[in-house]
N, C-alpha and C positions, 0 to 999 in steps of 0.2 A: 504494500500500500504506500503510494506516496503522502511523503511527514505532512507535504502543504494539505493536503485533502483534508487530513485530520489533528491541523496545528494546535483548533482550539480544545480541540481534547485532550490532548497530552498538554498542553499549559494545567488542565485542570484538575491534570491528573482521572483521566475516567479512561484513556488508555494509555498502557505504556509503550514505547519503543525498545526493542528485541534487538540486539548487537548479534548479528550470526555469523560466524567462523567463514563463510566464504562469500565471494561475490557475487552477484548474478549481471546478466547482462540486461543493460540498458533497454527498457522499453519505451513502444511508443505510446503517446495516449491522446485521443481523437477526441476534439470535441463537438456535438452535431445541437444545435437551438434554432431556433424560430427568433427573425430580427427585431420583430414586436411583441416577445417573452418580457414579463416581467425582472425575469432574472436573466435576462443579456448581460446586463452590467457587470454582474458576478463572475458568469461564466467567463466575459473576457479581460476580467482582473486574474482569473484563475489561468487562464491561456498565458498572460504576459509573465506569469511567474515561471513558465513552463517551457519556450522558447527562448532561443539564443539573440 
């Protein structure tokens, strides 16, 4: 799971972050909304965190 997905929860402690012994390779993650969704705005604050 990506940390940003669920920042506000491990600030809150209501889940914790798991350190494991080896890597994995980098995944993609796709975003798909509707431009007059209420949560556009989110969603491409969540994007800008996610690209380079």
């Amino acid at each position: 799971m990506f940390d940003v997905c669920v920042q506000d929860e491990l600030a809150r402690g209501t889940l914790k972050k798991l350190n494991l012994s080896r890597e994995f390779k980098p995944k993609q993650m796709n975003f798909v909304y509707l431009s007059d969704n209420p949560t556009t705005d989110f969603i491409l604050k969540m994007r800008e965190q996610f690209t380079d």
